[in-house]
Steps between C-alpha positions, in 0.01 A plus 500: 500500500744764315484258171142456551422833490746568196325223315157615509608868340664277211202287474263805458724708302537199218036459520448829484454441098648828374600496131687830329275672276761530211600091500568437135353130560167553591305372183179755399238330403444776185534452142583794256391425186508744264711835586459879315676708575504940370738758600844526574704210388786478776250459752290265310792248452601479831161441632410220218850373567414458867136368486620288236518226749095525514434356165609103567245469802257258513264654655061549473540839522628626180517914430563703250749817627477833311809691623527901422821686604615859496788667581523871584829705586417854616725783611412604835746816562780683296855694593526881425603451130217302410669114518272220700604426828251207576296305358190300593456150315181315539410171342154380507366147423109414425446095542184360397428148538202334317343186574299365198365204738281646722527891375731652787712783435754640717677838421772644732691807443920481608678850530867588608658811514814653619690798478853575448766768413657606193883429379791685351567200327228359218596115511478502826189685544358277254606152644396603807155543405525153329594355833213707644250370267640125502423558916159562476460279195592273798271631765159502277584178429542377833127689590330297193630167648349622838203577311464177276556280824239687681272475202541154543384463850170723394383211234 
């Protein structure tokens, strides 16, 4: 009866048909066709070099994606002689798809920002705001593969 009992929870634990949202082998049924992209360069690449994998779909519904990306570092507060002592970065990331087909357009607006303190030393002050920025690079793109899945469902 003890087994029995054990072997039902496994049973309905294995049917319940959950699937992780980030599985890297789910296949989206969205082509990118042609991709534009304006504004800052750094982000630009790493966002082409990650939807990249859209182009080679075969796929009916085939988009065009306008991307426009901005980066923004602003000093929030200062020390007595004048120096920053944090620092606000915030990247934003406009997405517009275009479907040529049957005249849908999607636009979505992506933004990430984060704070952080000054350092005595410059390099590392600097590469830590590279790490920063690589971080949320990371995180926007995560939210537009979210996006484009969901998208996906909607058509």
């Amino acid at each position: 009866m003890r087994n029995l009992k054990y072997l039902f929870i496994f049973l309905f634990v294995l049917s319940c048909g959950y699937t992780p949202i980030y599985q890297t082998d789910q296949k989206l049924n969205i082509k990118l066709d042609t991709i534009n992209s304006s504004g800052d360069k750094d982000i630009n690449r790493e966002i082409l070099k990650n939807l990249g994998k859209y182009r080679n779909i075969d796929s009916n519904n085939i988009f065009d994606l306008s991307i426009n990306s901005t980066k923004k570092e602003d000093v929030v507060t200062k020390d007595k002689k004048g120096n920053a002592a944090s620092y606000k970065l915030t990247l934003e990331v406009d997405i517009s798809l275009n479907n040529n087909s049957n005249n849908k357009n999607f636009t979505k607006k992506f933004i990430k920002d984060m704070s952080f303190n000054s350092k005595n030393n410059k390099f590392e002050l600097d590469q830590y705001r590279s790490n920063l920025e690589k971080n949320m690079i990371s995180q926007i793109l995560q939210d537009i593969n979210i996006y484009l899945r969901n998208l996906e469902n909607d058509l």
